[in-house]
N, CA, C and O of each residue as an XYZ file, in Angstrom:
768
protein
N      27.536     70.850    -55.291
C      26.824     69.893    -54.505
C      27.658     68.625    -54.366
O      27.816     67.899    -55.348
N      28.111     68.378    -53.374
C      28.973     66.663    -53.045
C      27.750     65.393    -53.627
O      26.526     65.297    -53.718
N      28.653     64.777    -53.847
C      28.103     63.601    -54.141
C      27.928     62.273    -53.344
O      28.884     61.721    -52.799
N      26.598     61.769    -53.305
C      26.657     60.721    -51.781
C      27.098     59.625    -52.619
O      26.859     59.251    -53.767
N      27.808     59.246    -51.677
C      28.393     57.760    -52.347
C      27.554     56.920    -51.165
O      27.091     57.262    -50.076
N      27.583     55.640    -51.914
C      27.020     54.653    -50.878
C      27.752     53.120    -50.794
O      28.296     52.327    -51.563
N      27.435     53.221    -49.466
C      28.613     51.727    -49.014
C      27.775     50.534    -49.658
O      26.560     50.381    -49.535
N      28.639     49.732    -50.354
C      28.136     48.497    -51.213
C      29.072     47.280    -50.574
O      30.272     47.322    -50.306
N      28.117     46.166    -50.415
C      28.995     45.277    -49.935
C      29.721     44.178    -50.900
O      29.435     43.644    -51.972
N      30.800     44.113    -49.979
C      31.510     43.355    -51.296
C      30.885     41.886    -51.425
O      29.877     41.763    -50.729
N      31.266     40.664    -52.199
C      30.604     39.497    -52.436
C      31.297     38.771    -51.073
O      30.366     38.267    -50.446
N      32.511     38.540    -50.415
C      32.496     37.949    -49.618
C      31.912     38.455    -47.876
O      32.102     37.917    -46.785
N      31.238     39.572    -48.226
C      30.532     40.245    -47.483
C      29.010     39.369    -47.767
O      28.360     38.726    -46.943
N      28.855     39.495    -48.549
C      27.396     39.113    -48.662
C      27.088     37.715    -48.502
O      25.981     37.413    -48.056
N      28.134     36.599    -48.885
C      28.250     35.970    -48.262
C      27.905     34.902    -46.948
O      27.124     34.011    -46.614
N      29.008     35.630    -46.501
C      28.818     35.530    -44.696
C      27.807     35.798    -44.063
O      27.415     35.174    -43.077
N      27.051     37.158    -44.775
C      25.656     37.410    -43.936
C      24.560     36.550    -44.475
O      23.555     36.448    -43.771
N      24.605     35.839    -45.754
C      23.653     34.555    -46.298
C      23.974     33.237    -45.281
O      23.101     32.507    -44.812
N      25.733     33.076    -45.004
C      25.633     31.822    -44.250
C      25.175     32.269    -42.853
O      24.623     31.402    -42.177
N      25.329     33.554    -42.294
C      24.622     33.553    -40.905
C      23.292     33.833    -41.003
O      22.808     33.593    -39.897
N      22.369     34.254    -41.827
C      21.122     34.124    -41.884
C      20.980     32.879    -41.815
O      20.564     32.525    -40.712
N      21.212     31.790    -42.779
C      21.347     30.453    -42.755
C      20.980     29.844    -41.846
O      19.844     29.377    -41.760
N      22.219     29.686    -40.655
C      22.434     29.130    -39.831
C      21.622     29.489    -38.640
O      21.643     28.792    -37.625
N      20.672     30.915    -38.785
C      20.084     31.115    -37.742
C      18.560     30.150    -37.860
O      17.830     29.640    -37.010
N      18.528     30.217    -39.553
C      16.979     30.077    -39.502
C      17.230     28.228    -39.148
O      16.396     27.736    -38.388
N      18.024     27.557    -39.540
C      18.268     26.329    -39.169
C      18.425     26.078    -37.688
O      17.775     25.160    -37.187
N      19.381     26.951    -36.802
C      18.683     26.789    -35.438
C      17.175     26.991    -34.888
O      16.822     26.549    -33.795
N      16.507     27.550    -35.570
C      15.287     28.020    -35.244
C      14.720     26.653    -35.405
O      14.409     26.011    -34.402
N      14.573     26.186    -36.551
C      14.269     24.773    -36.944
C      13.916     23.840    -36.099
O      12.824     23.358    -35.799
N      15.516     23.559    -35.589
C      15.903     21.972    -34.973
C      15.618     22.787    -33.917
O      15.295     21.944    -33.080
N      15.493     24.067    -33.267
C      14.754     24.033    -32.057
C      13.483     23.959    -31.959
O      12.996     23.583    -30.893
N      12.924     24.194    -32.706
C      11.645     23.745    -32.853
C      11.169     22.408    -32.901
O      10.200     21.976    -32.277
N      12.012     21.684    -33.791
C      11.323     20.083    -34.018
C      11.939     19.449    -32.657
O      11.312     18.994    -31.701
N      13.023     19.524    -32.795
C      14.188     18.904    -31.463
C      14.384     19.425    -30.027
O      15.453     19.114    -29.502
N      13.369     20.301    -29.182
C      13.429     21.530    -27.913
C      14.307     20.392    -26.918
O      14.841     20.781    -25.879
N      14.383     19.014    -27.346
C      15.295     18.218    -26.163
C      16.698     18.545    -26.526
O      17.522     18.814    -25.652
N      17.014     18.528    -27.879
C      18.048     18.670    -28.193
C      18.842     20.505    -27.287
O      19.951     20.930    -27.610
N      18.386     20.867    -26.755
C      18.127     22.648    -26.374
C      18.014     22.587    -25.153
O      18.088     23.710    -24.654
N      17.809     21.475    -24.147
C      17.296     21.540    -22.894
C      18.824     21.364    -21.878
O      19.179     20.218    -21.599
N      19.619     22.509    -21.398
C      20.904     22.629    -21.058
C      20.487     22.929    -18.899
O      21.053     23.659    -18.085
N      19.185     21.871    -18.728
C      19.019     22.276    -17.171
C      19.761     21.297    -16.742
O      20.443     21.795    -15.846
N      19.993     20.354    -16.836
C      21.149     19.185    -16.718
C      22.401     19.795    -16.344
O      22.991     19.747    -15.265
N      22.759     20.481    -17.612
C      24.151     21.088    -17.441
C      24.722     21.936    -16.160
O      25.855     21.953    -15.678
N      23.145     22.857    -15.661
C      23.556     23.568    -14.740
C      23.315     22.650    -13.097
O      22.399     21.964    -12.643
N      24.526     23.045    -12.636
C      24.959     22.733    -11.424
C      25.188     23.287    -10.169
O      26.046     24.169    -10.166
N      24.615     22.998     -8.992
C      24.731     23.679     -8.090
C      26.177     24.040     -7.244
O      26.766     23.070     -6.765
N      26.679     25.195     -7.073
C      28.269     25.276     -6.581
C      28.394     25.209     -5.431
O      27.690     26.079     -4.920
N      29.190     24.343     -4.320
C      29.875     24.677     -3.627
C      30.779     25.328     -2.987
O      31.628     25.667     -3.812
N      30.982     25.595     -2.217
C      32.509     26.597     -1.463
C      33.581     25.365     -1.248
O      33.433     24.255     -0.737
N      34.638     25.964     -1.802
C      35.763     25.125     -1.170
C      36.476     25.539      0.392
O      37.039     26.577      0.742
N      36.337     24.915      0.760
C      36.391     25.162      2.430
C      38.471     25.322      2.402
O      39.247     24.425      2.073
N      38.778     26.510      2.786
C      39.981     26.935      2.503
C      40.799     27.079      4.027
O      40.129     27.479      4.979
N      41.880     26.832      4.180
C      42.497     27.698      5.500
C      42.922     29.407      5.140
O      42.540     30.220      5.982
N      43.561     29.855      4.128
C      43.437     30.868      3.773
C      42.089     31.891      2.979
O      41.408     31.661      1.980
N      42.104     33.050      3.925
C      40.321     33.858      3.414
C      40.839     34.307      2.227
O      40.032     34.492      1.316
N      42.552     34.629      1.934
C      42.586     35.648      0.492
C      42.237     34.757     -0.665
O      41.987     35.249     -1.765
N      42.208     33.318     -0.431
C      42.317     32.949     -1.813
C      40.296     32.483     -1.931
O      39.632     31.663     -1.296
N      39.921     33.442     -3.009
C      38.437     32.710     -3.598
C      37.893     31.284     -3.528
O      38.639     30.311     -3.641
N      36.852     31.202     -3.379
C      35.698     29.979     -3.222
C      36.218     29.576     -4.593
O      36.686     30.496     -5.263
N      36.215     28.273     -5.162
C      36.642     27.832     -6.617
C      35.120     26.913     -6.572
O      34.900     26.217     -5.581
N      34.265     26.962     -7.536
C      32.955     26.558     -7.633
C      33.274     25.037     -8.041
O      34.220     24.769     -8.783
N      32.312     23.936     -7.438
C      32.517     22.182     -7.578
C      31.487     22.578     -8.224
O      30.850     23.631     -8.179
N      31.334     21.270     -9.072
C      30.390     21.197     -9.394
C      29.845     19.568     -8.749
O      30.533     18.594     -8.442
N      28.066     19.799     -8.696
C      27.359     18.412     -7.629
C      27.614     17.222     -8.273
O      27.655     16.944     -9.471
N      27.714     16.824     -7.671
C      27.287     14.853     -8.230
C      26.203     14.519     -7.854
O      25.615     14.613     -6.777
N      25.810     13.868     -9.400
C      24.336     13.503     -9.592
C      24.511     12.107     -9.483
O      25.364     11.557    -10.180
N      23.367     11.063     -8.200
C      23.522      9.862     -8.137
C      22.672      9.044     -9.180
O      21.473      9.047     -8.901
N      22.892      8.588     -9.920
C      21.966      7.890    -11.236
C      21.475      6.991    -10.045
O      21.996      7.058     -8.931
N      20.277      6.014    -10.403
C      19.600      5.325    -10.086
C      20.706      3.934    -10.751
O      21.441      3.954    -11.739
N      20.423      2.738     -9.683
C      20.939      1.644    -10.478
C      20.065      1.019    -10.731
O      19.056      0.885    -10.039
N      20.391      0.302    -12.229
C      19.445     -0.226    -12.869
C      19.379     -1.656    -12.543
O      20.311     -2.441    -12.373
N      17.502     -1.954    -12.456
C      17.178     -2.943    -12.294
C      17.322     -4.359    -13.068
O      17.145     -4.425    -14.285
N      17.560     -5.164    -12.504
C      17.788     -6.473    -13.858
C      16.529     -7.204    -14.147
O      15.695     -7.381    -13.259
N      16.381     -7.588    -15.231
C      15.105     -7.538    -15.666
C      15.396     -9.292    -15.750
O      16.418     -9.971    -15.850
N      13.780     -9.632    -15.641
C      13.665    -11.279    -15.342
C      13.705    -12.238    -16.595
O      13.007    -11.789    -17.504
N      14.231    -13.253    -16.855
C      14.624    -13.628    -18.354
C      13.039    -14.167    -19.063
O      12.167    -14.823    -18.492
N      13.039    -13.775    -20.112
C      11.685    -13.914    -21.118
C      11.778    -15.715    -21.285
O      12.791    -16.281    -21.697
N      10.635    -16.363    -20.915
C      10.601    -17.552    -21.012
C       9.325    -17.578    -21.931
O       8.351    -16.905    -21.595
N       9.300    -18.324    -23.068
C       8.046    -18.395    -24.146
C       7.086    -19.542    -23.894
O       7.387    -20.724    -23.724
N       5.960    -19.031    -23.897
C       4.741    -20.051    -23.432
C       4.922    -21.029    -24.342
O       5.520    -20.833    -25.400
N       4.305    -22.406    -23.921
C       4.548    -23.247    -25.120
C       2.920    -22.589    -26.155
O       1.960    -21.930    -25.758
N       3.233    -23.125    -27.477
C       2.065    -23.001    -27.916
C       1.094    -24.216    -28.037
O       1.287    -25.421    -27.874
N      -0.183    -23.391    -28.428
C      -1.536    -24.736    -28.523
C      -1.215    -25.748    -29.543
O      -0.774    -25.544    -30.674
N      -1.542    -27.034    -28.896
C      -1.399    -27.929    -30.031
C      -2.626    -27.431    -31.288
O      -3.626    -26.838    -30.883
N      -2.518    -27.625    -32.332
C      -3.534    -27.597    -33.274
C      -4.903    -28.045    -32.777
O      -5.825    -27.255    -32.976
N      -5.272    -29.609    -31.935
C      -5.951    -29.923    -32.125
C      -6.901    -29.038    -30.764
O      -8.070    -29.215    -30.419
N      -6.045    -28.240    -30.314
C      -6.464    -27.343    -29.066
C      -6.838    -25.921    -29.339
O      -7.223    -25.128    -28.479
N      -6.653    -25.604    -30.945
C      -7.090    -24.487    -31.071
C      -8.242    -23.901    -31.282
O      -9.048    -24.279    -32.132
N      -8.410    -22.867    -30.467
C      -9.959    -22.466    -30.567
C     -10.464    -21.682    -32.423
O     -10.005    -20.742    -33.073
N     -11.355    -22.476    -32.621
C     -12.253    -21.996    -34.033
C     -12.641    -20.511    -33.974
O     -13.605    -20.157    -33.296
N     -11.934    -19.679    -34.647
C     -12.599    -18.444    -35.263
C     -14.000    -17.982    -35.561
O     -14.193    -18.320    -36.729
N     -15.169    -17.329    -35.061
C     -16.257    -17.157    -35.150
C     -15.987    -16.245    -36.463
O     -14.912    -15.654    -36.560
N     -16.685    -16.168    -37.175
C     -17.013    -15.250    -38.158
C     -17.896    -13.394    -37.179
O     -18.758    -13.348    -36.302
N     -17.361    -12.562    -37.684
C     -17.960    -11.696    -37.211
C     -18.508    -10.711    -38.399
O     -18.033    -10.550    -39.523
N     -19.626    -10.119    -37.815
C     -20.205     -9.273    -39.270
C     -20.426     -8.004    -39.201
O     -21.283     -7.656    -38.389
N     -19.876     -7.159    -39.849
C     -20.222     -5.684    -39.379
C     -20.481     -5.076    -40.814
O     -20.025     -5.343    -41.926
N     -21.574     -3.972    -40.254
C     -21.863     -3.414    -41.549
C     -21.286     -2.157    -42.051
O     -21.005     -1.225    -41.297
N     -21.064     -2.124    -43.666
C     -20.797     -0.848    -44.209
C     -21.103      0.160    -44.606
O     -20.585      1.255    -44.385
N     -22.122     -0.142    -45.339
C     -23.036      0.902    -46.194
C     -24.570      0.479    -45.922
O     -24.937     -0.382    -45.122
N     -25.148      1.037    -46.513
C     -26.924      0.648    -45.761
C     -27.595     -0.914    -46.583
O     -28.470     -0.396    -47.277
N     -27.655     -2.011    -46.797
C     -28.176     -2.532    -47.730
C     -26.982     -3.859    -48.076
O     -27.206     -4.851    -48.769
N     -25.445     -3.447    -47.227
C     -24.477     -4.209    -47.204
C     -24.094     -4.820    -46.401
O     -24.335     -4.355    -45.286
N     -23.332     -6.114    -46.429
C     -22.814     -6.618    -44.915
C     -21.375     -6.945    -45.219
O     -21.158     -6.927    -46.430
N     -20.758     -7.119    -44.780
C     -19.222     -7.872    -44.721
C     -19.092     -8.801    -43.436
O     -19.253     -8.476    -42.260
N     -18.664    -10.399    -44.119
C     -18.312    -11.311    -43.303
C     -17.104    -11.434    -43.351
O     -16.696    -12.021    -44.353
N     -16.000    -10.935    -42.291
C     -14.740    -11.261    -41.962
C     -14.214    -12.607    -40.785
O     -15.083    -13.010    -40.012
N     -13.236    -13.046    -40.731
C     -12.908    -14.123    -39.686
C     -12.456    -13.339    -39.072
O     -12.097    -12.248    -39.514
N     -12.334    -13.822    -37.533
C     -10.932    -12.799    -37.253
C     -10.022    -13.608    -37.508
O     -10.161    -14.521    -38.322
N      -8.634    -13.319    -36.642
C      -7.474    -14.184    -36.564
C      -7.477    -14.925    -35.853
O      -7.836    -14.794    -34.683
N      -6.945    -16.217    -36.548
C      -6.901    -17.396    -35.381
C      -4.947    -17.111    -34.558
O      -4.000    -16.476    -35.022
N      -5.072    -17.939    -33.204
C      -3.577    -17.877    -33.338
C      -2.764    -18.468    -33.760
O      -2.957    -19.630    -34.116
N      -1.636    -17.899    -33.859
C      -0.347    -18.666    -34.827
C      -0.153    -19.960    -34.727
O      -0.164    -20.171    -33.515
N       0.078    -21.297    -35.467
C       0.187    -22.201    -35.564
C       1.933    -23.049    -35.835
O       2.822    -22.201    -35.912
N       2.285    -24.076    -35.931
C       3.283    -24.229    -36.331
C       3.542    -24.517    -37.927
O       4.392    -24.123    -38.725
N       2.764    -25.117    -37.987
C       2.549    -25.738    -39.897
C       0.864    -24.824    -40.044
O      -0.138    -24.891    -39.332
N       1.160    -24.031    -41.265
C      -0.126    -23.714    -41.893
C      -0.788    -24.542    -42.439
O      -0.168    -25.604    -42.387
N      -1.872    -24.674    -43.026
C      -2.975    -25.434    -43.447
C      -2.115    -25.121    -45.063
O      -1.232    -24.298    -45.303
N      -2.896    -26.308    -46.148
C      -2.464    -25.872    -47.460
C      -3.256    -24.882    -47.722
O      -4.269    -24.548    -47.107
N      -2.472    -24.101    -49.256
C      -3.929    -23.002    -49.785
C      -2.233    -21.833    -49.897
O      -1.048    -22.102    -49.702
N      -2.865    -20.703    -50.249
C      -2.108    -20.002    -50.732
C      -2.463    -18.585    -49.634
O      -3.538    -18.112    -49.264
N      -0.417    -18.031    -49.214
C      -0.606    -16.788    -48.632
C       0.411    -15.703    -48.716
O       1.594    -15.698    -49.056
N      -0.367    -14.841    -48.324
C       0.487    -13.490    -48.785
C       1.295    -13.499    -47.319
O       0.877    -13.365    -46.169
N       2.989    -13.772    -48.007
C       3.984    -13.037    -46.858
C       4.172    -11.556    -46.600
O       4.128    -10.762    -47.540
N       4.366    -11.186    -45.438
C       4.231    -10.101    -45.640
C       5.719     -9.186    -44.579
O       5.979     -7.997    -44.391
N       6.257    -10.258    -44.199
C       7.378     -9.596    -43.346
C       7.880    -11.179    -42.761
O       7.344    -12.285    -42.699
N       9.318    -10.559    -42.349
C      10.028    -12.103    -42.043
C      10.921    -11.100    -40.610
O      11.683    -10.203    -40.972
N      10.729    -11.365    -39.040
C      11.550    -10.650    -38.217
C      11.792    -11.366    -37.325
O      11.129    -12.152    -36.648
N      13.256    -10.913    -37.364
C      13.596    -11.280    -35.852
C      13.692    -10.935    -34.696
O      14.386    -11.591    -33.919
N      13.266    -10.227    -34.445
C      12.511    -10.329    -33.331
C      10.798    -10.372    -33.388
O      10.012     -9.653    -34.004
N      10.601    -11.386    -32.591
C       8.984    -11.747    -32.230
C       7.869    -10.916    -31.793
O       6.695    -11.116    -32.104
N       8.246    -10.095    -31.148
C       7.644     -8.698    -30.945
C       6.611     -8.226    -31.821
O       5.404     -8.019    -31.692
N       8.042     -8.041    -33.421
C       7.315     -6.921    -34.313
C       6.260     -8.047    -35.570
O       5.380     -7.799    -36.395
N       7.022     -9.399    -35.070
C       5.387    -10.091    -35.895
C       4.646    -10.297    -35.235
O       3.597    -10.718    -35.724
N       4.696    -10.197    -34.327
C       3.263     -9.891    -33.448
C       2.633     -9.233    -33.712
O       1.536     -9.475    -34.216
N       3.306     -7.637    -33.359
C       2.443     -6.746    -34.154
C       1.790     -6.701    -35.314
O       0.563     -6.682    -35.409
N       2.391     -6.687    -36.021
C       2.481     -7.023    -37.669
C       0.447     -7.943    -37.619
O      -0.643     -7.401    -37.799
N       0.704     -9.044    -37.383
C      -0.233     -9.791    -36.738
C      -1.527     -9.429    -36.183
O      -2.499    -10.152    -36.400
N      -1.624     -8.362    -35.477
C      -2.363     -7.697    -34.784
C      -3.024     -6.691    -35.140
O      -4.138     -6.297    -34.797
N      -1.866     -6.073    -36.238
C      -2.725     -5.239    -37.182
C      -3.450     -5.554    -38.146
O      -4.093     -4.663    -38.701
N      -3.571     -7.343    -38.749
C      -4.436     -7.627    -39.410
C      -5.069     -7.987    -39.122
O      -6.035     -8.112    -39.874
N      -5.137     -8.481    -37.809
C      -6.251     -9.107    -36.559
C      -7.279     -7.845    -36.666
O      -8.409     -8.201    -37.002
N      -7.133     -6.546    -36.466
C      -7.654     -5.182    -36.489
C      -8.402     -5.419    -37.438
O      -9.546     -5.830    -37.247
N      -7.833     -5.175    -38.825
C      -8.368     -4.997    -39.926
C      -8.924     -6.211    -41.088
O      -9.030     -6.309    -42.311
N      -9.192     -7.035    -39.874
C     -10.070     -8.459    -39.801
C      -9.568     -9.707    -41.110
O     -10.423    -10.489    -41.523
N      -8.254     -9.751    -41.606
C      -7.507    -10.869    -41.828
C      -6.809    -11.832    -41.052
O      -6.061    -11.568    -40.111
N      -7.091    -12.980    -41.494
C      -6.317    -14.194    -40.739
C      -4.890    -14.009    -41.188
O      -4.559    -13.520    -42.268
N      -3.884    -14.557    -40.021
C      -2.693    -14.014    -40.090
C      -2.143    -15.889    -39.185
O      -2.721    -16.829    -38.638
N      -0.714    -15.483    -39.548
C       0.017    -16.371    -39.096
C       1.773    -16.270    -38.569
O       2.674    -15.692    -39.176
N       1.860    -16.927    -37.440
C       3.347    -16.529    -37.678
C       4.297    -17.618    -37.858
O       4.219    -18.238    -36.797
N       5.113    -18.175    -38.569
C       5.883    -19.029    -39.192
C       7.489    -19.148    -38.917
O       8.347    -18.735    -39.698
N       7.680    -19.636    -37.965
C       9.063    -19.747    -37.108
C      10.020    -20.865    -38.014
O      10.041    -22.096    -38.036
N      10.720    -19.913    -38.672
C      11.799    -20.965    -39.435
C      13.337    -20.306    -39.044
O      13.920    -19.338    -39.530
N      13.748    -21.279    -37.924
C      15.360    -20.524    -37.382
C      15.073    -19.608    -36.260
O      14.354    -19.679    -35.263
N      15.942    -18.646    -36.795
C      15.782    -17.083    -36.056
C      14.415    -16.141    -36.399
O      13.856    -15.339    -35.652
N      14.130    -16.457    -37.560
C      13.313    -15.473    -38.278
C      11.449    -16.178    -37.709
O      10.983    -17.256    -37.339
N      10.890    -14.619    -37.987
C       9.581    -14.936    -37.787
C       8.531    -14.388    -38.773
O       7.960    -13.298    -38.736
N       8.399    -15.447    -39.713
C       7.221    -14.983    -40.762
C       5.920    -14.501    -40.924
O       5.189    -14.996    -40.066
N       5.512    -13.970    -41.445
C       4.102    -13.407    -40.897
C       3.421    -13.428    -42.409
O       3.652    -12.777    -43.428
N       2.283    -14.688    -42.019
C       1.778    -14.803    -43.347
C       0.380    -14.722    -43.421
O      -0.225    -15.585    -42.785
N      -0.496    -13.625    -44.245
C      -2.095    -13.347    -44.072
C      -2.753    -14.728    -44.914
O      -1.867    -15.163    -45.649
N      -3.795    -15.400    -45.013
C      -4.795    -16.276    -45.077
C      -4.666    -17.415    -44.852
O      -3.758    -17.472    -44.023
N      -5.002    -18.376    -45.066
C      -5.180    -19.018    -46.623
C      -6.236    -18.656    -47.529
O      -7.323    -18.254    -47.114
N      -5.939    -18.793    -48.855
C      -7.157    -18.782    -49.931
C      -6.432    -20.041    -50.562
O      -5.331    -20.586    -50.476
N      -7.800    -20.242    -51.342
C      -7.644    -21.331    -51.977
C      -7.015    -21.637    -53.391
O      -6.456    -22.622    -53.874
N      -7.440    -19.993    -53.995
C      -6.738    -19.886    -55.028
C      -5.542    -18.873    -55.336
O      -5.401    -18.009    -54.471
N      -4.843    -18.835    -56.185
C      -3.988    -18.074    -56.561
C      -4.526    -16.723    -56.712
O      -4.102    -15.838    -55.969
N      -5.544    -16.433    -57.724
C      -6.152    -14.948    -57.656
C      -6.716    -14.267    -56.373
O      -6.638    -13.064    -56.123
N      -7.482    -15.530    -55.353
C      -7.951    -14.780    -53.942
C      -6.928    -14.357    -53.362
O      -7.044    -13.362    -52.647
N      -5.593    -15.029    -53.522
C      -4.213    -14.897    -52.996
C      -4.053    -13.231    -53.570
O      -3.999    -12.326    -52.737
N      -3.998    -12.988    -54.783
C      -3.827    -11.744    -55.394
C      -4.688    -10.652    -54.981
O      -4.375     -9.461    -54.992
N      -6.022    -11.248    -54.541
C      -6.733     -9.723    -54.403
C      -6.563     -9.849    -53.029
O      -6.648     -8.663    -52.711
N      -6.351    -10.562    -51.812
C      -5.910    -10.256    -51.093
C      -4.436     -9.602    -50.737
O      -4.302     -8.800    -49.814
N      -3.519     -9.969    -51.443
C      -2.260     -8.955    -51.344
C      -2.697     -7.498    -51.725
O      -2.117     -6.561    -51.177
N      -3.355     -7.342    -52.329
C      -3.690     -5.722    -53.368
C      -4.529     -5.387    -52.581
O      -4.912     -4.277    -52.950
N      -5.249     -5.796    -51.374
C      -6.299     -5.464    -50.123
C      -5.325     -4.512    -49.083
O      -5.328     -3.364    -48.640
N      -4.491     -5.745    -48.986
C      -3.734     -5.680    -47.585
C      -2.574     -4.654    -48.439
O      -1.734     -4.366    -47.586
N      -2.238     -4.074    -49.604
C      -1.251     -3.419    -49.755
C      -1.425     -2.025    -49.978
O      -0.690     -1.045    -50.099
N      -3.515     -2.437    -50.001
C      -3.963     -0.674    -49.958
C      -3.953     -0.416    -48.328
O      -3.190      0.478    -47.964
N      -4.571     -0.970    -47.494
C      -4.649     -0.747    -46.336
C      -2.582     -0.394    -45.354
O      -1.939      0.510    -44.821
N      -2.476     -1.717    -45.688
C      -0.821     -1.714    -44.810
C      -0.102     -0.884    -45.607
O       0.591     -0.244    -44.817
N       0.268     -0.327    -47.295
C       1.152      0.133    -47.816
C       2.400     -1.180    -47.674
O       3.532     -0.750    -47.452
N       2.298     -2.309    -47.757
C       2.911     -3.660    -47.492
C       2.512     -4.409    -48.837
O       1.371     -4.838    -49.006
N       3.647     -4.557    -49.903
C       2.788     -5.433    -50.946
C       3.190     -6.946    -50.485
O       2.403     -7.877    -50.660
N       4.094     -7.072    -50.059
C       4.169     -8.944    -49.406
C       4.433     -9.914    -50.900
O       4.519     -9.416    -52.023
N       4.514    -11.116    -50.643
C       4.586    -11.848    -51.620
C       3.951    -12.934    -51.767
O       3.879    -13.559    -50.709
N       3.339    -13.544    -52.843
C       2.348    -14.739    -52.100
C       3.523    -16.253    -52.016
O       4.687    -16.449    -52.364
N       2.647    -16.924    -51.484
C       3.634    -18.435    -51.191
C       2.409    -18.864    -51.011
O       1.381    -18.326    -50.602
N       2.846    -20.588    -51.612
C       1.999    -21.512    -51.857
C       2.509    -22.564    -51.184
O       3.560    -23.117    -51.509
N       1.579    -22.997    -49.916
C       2.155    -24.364    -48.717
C       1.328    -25.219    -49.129
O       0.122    -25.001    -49.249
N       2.080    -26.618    -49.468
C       1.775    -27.836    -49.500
C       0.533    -28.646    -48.758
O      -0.019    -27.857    -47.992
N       0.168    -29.407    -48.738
C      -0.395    -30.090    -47.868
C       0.632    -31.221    -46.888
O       1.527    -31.857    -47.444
N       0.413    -31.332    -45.672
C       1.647    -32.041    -45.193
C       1.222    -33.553    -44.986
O       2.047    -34.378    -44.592
């Protein structure tokens, strides 16, 4: 009776077929998360004939030209002045309820000022660009803290209350750091 032998692969055999399994399941991947990264309709181009005096020699395929759009120039950002203090409108208290038997009184946000009031507040981001303390701003406007933004230079500070004390200062950072995931730092402004 012969004996079956059987083909065994060697290690740099096995290998190669681990890094091309690999590499397939990783294209699969980034085509999945990334399908822009994959999108090759751009690439294809419509061909032309090259207009020849001789018929023996083949059409050689052009490829089209694509006319981009020219871009528009955009009008320069001029910044409103802001309200004097003594022009700023007072914050109503608003009240919404939580649970049956409960109420919560929040302020909303007043707008940004140049000098804060004294009292103690949680910083919570310093940017330059104005934009993202805005935002920043807006999301505590949402989630019904007074907020501020604090223009020193380039930079734009973004600072939640005042409280009066150091600990309201604290349980408000530990508020705003369950909600934002933002622990901030507190700072304590003078009276001017």
């Amino acid at each position: 009776m012969p004996e079956h032998t059987y083909w065994q692969a060697t290690q740099t055999e096995q290998r190669t077929a681990w890094v091309i399994v690999a590499c397939c399941i990783i294209t699969v991947m980034v085509a999945s998360f990334r399908p822009q990264w994959f999108d090759f309709s751009q690439l294809l181009t419509t061909t032309t004939p090259v207009q020849n005096d001789s018929s023996d020699v083949a059409a050689v395929p052009q490829p089209a030209t694509i006319a981009l759009p020219e871009p528009t120039p955009t009008p320069p950002v001029v910044a409103a002045p802001s309200p004097s203090p003594a022009h700023t409108p007072v914050a109503r208290p608003t009240t919404r309820p939580t649970t049956p038997g409960k109420t919560i009184t929040t302020q909303a946000a007043t707008p940004a000022r140049s000098e804060p009031g004294a009292g103690y507040y949680v910083q919570l981001g310093a940017f330059k660009e104005s934009a993202r303390a805005k935002g920043l701003t807006a999301r505590l406007s949402h989630l019904g803290w007074q907020s501020h933004i604090i223009v020193r230079g380039s930079l734009h500070a973004v600072w939640a209350g005042p409280t009066t004390t150091r600990s309201q200062a604290e349980q408000l950072q530990k508020a705003i750091a369950a909600k934002l995931h933002n622990q901030g730092f507190i700072i304590r402004q003078q009276a001017r």
